[in-house]
C-alpha positions as CSV (number, residue, x, y, z in Angstrom):
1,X,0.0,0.0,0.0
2,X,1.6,3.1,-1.5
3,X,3.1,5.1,1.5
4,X,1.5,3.1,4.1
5,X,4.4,0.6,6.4
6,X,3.8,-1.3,9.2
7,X,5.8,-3.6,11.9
8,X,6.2,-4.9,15.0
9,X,9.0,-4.1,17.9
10,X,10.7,-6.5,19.9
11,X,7.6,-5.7,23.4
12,X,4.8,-6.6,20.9
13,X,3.9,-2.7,19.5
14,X,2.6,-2.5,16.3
15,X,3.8,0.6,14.5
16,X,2.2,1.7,11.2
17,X,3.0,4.8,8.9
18,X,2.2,7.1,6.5
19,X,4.1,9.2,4.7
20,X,2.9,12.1,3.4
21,X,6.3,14.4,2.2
22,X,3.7,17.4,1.5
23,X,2.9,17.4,4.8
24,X,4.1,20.2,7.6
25,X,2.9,18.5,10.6
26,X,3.3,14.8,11.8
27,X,0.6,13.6,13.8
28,X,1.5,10.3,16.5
29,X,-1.0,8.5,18.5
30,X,-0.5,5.9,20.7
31,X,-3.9,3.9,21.2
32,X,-4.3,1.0,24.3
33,X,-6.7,-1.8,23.7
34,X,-8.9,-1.8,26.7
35,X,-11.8,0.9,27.0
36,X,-15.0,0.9,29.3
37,X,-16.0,-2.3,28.1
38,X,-13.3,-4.2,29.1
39,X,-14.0,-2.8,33.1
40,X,-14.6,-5.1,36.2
41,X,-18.2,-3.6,37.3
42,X,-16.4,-2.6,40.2
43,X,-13.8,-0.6,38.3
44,X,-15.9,1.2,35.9
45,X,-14.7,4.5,34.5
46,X,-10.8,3.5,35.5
47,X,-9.8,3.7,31.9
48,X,-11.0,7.4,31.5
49,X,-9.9,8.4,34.9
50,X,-6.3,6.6,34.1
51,X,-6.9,8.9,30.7
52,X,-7.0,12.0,32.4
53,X,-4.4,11.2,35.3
54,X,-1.6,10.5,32.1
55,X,-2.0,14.2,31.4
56,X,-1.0,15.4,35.4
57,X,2.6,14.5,34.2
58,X,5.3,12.0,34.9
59,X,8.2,11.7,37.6
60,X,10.3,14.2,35.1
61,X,7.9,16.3,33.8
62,X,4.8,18.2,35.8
63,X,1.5,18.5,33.7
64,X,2.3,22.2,33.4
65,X,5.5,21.8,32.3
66,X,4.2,19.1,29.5
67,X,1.2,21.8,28.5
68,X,4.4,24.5,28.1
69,X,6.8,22.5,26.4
70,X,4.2,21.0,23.8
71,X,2.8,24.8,22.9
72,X,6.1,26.4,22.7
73,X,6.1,24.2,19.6
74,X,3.2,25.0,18.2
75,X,2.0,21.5,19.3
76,X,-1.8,19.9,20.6
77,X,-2.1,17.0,22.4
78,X,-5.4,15.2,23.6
79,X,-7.0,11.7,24.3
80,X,-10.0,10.7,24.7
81,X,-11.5,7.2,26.1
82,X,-14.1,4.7,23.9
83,X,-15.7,1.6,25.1
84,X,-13.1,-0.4,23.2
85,X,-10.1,1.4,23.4
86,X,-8.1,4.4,24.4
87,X,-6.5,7.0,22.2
88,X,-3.2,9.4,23.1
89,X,-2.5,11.9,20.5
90,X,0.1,14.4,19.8
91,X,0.3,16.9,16.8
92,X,3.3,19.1,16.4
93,X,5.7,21.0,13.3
94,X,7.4,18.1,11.5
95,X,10.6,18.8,12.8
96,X,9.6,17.8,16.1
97,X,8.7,14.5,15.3
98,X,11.7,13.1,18.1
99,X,10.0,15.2,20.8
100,X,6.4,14.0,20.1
101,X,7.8,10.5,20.4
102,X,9.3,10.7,23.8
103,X,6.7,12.3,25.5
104,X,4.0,10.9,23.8
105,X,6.0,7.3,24.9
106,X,6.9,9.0,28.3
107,X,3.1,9.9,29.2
108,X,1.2,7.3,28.0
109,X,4.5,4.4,29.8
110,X,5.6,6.0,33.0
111,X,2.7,8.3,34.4
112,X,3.4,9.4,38.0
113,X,-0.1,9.1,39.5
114,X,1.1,10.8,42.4
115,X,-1.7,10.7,44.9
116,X,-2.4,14.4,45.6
117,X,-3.3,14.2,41.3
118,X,-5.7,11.5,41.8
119,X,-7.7,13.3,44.2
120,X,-7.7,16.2,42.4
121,X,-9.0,15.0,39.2
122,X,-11.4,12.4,40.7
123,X,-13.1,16.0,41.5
124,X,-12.3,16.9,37.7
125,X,-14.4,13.7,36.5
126,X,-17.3,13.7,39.1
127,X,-17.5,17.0,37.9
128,X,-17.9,15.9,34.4
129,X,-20.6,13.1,35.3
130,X,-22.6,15.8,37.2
131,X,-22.3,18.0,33.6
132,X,-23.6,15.4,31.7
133,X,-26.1,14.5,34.0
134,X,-27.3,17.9,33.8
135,X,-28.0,18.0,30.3
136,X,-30.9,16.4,29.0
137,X,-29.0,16.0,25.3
138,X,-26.5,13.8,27.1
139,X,-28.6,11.9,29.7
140,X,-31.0,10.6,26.9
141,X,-28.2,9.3,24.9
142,X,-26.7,7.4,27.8
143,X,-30.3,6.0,28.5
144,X,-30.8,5.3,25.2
145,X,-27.5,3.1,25.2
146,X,-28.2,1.3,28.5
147,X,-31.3,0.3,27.3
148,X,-30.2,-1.4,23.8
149,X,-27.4,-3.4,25.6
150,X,-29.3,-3.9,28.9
151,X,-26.8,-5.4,31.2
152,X,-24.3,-5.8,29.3
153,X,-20.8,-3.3,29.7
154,X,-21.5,-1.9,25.9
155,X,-24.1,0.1,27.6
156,X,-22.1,1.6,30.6
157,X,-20.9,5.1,30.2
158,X,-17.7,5.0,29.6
159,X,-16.8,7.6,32.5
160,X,-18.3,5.6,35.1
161,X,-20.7,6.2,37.8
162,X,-20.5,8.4,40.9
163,X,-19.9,5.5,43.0
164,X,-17.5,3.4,41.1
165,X,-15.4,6.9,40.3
166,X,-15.7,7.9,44.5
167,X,-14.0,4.5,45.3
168,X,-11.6,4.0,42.9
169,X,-8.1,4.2,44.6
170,X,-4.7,5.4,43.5
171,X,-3.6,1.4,43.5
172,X,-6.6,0.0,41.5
173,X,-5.7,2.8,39.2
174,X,-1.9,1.6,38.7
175,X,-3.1,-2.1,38.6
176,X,-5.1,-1.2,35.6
177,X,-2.7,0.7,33.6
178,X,0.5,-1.9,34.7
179,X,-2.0,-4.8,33.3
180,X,-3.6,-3.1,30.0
181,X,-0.5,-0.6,29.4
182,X,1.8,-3.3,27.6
183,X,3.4,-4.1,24.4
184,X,1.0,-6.5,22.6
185,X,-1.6,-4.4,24.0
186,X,-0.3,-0.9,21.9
187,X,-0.4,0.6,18.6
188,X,1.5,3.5,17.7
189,X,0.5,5.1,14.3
190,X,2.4,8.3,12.9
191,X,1.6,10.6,9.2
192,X,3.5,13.0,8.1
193,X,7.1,13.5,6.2
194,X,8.5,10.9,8.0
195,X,10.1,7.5,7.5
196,X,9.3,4.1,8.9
197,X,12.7,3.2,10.0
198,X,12.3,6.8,11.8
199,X,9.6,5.5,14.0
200,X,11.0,2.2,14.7
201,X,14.1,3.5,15.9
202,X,12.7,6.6,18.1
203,X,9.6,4.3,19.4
204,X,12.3,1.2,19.7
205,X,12.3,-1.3,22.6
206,X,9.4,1.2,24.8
207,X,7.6,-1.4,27.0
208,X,9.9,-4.3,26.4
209,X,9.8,-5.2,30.4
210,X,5.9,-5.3,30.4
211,X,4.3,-8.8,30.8
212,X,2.1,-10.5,27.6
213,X,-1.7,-8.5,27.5
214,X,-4.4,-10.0,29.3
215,X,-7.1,-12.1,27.4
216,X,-10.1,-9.2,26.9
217,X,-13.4,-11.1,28.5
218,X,-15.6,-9.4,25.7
219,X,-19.0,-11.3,24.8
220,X,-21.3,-10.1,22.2
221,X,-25.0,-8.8,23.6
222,X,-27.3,-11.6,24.5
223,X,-30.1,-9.4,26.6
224,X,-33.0,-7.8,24.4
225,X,-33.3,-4.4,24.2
226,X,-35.6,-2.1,26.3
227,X,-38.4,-1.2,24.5
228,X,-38.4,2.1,26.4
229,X,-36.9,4.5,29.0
230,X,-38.3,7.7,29.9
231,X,-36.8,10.0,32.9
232,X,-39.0,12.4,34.5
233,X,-37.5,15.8,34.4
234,X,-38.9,19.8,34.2
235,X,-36.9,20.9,30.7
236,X,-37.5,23.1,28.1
237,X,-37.1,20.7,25.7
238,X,-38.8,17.1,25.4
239,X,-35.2,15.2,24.4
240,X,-35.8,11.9,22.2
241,X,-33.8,8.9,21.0
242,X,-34.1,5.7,19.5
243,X,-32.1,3.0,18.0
244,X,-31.8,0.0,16.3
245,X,-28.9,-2.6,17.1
246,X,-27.1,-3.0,14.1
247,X,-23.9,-5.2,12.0
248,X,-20.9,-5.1,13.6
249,X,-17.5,-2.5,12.3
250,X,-16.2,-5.5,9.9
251,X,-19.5,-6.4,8.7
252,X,-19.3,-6.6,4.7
253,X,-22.7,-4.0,4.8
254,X,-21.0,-1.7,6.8
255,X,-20.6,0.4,3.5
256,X,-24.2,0.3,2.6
257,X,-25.1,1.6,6.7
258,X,-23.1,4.7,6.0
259,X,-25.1,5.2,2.8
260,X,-28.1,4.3,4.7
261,X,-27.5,6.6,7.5
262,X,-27.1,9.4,5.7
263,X,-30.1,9.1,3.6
264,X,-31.8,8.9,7.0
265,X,-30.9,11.6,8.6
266,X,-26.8,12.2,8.3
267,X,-27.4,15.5,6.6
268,X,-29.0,18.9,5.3
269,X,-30.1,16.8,2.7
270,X,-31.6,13.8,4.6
271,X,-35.1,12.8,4.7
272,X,-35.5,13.1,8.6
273,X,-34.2,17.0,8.2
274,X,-36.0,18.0,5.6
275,X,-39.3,16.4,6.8
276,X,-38.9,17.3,10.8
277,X,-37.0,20.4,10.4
278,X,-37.6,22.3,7.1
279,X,-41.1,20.8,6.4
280,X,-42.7,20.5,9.9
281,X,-40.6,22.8,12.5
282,X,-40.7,20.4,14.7
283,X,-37.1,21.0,16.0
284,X,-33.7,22.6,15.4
285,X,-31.6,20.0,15.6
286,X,-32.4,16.1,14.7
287,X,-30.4,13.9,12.8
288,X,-29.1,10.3,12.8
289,X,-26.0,8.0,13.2
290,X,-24.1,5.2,13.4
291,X,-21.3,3.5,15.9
292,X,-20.1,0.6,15.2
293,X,-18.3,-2.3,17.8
294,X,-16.2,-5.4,17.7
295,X,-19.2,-7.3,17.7
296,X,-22.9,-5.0,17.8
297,X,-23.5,-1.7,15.7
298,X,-25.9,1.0,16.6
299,X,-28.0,3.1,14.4
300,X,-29.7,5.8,16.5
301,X,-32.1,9.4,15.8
302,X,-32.8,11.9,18.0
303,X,-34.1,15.6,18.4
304,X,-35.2,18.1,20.8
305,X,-39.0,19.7,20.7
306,X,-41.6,21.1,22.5
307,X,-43.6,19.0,24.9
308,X,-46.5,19.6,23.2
309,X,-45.0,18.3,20.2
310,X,-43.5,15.3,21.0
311,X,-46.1,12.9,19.7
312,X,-46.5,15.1,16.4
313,X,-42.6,14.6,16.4
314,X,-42.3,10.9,17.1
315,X,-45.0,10.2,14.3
316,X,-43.2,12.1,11.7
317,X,-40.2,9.9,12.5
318,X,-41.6,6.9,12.3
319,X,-43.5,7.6,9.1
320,X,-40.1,8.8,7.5
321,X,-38.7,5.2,8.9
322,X,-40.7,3.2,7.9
323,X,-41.3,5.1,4.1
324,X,-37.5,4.6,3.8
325,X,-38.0,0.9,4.8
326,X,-40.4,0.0,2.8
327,X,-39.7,2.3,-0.7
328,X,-36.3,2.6,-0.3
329,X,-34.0,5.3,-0.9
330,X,-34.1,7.0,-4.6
331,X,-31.4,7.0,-6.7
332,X,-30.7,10.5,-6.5
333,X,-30.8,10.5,-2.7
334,X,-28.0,7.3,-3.5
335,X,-26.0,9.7,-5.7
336,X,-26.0,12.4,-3.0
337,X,-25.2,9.9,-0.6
338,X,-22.0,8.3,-1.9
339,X,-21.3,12.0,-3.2
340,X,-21.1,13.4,0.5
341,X,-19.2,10.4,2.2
342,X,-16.4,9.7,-0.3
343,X,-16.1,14.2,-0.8
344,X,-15.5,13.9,3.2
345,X,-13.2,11.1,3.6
346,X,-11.3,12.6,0.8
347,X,-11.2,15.9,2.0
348,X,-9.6,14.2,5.5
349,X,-7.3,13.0,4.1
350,X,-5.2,16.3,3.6
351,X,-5.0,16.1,7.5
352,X,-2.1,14.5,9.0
353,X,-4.7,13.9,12.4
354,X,-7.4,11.9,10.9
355,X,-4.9,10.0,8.5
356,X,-3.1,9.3,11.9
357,X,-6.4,8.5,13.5
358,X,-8.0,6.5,10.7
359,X,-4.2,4.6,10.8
360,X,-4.5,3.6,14.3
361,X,-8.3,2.7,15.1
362,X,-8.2,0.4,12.0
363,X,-5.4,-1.6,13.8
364,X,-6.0,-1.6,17.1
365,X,-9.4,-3.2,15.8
366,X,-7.7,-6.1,14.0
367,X,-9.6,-4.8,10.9
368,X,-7.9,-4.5,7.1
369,X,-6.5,-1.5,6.7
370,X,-8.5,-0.8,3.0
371,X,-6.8,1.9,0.5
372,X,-8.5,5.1,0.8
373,X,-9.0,4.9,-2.9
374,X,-10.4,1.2,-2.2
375,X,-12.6,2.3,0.4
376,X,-14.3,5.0,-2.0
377,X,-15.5,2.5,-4.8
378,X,-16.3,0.1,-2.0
379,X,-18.9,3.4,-1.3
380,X,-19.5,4.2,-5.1
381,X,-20.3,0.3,-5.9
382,X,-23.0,0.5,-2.9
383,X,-26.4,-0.2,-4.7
384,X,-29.9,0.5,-4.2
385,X,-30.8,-3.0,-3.5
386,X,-27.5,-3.2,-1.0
387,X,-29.5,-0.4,1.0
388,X,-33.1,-1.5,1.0
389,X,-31.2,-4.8,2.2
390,X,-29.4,-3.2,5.6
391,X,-32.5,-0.9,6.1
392,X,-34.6,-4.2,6.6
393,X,-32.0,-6.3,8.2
394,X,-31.4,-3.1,11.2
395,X,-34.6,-1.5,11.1
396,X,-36.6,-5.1,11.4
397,X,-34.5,-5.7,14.7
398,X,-36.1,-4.3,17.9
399,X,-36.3,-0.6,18.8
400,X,-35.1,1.5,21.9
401,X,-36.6,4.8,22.7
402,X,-35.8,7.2,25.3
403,X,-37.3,10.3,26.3
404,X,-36.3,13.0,28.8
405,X,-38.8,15.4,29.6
406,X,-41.8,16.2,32.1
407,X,-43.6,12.6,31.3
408,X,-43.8,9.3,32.2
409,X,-43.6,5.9,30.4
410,X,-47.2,5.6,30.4
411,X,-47.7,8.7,27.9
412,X,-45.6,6.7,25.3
413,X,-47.1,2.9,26.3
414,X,-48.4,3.2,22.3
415,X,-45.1,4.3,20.6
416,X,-42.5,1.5,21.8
C-alpha cells in the first residue's frame, strides 16, 4: 500500500506509517486496547480516569511543564476514552517529530499518578458526570444506550458512575494501567514527512519489560433491548432517542449503513431533516448516526421539541422510517449519498490527524486497513438494493426509545 508501512518491535507494539512528504505536521498517536467495556463492574470508569491522570505529568515532567513545552512548539495534544479502546495523541511541526515520540512514549508508559493528582482529578471527573447528567442531550443518549445493551458493559458510560469513580483508589488505578498498558496491548501510528525506519528506531524497545496483554473477557450482547426508557425531568425541551442494534465494524454492509444513515438523517439533505425540520418545525436539531463495535452496531435518531409536540414529532419519524424501509432510498438521494461520504473522507485526508487517527483505530481493531481509494469504490459500488437490504436487516431488529422530559412511560405505552 503506496506510503503506508507497518511492523512490529521486539515488546509486541505494532507501528504503522504514513508518509505524506507534503505534509508540515506529523501527527502520533498511541492507542491502548482496553476501553469501558473491558471494566470489572467494580472498576468502571478506570480507563477514563487513568486517561485523564496520564495528562497530570510523569516523575520528570509536571503537567504544566508538559502543557508549556508541547505549545512552545506549536503543538496539541489530547486523548479521549471509547468503550473499546483508548487514544493518546500528539500533533506538532514536523521537525519535532523526536519530541512528540518521547513524550507521547513518556506519558502514556511512566505516568506518576502521584496521589495528591488522583484526588484532584477524581473532582475533575465527578464534575464531568454531574455536567452530563445535567444535560438532557446527554442523559438521553446514555439512557438510550443502557437500554439497547441492557446489562451488558456496551451500555455503561464510559466515564463511570458516581460510586465506582468515588471508590476507585490510586492502586486499582496503577493495577489497571501496569496490566492493560503493555506491548501486545499498543499501537502506535504516525503521518506526516517521515520515514518508517524513523519510528521504529525513536519508538524502539518502549515497553519491552511489560508482561504478555491479558485475554479481553468481551462477549457479544445476548439481553434484548428495552423497549423504552423515559426520565421524569422539568426541561424546556422534550429530548428523544431511539435506535436500532445493528452489524458489527467488519460487517461486509457496513458500506451500505453509512449510505443508509445518511439518507436517514446524516445531513442537510436527509429525509429526517428535511421532513422534521424544514417541512414541519418540529425541531432545530435532529439527525441520525451510526457506531459501530467489535461485535454489535448501533444506528440511532434523535431531536429536541416542545412537549407539546413530542407525539407530532415521534409520528413524523416513524413515518419517515418506515417510508424509507419500505420504498427505499431514490437513486438521487443514492447519488447524494456516496457523493457526500467519499467528498469527506477525501477531504480528510489532507490532515495529518485523521490520516493518523484512521491509521491507528483500524489496527488496534484487527480490521484491514483498506486503501482510501479502495474504500471509495467500495462506497461508489454500494447499490440500491445493498441499502433497501441493511435498512430491513437493522430497522426489522427491535427498537429503543428514550425520552427525557416532564412525562412518564405511560404517555408513550403506544409508541414502543
Amino acid at each position: 500500500m503506496s506510503g503506508i508501512q507497518r511492523s512490529t518491535t521486539s515488546s509486541g507494539i505494532r507501528l504503522v506509517s504514513e508518509r505524506m512528504p507534503e505534509a508540515r505536521s506529523v501527527t502520533l498517536g498511541v492507542w491502548v486496547g482496553v476501553g469501558s467495556r473491558d471494566e470489572p463492574d467494580r472498576l468502571a470508569g478506570a480507563s477514563h480516569f487513568l486517561e485523564h491522570l496520564l495528562f497530570k505529568g510523569t516523575e520528570g515532567r509536571s503537567a504544566r511543564e508538559l502543557s508549556q513545552a508541547v505549545e512552545a512548539r506549536g503543538g496539541w495534544m489530547n486523548a479521549y476514552t471509547s468503550r473499546e479502546h483508548t487514544q493518546y495523541e500528539l500533533r506538532l511541526p514536523s521537525d519535532e517529530v523526536a519530541f512528540a515520540v518521547d513524550v507521547l512514549t513518556e506519558v502514556v508508559g511512566a505516568p506518576a499518578l502521584r496521589p495528591d493528582e488522583v484526588e484532584s482529578e477524581r473532582q475533575v471527573i465527578l464534575e464531568e458526570i454531574a455536567m452530563n447528567d445535567d444535560d438532557p442531550d446527554d442523559t438521553v443518549h446514555t439512557l438510550l444506550v443502557e437500554s439497547l445493551f441492557p446489562d451488558h458493559p456496551l451500555g455503561r458510560e464510559t466515564l463511570g458512575s458516581i460510586e465506582t469513580v468515588e471508590a476507585l483508589e490510586r492502586d486499582d488505578i496503577a493495577a489497571f494501567h501496569t496490566e492493560h498498558y503493555v506491548g501486545g496491548n499498543v499501537v502506535v501510528a504516525a503521518c506526516g514527512p517521515l520515514e518508517h525506519e524513523q519510528l521504529e528506531s525513536m519508538v524502539g524497545d518502549w515497553l519491552a519489560d511489560r508482561p504478555a496483554p491479558p485475554e479481553l473477557a468481551r462477549a457479544a450482547p445476548g439481553t434484548d433491548p428495552l423497549p423504552l426508557v423515559v426520565q421524569h425531568r422539568d426541561t424546556e425541551q422534550a429530548h428523544v432517542a431511539m435506535a436500532w442494534r445493528t452489524m458489527h465494524q467488519g460487517d461486509p454492509d457496513r458500506f451500505a449503513l453509512s449510505i443508509a444513515n445518511h439518507i436517514l438523517g446524516g445531513g442537510t439533505s436527509s429525509r429526517l431533516f428535511e421532513e422534521v425540520r424544514e417541512a414541519r418545525g418540529l425541531a432545530y436539531s435532529v439527525g441520525s448516526g451510526r457506531s459501530l463495535f467489535s461485535d454489535a452496531g448501533v444506528l440511532s435518531v434523535s431531536l429536541g421539541t416542545s412537549h407539546g409536540r413530542i407525539r407530532e414529532a415521534l409520528e413524523v419519524v416513524d413515518d419517515v422510517v418506515a417510508d424509507l424501509r419500505t420504498s427505499g432510498p431514490t437513486q438521487h438521494e443514492l447519488e447524494v449519498a456516496q457523493g457526500y461520504l467519499c467528498g469527506t473522507l477525501l477531504l480528510s485526508s489532507e490532515d495529518t490527524g485523521n490520516r493518523t487517527g484512521r491509521l491507528g483505530g483500524i489496527e488496534i481493531a484487527g480490521m484491514e486497513l483498506i486503501p482510501l481509494d479502495d474504500v471509495v469504490e467500495r462506497l461508489r459500488a454500494v447499490t440500491l438494493e445493498d441499502v433497501g437490504r441493511v435498512l430491513d436487516r437493522v430497522l426489522s431488529g427491535p427498537r429503543t426509545l428514550a425520552v427525557v422530559g416532564p412525562f412518564t412511560e405511560s404517555d408513550f405505552s403506544g409508541a414502543a
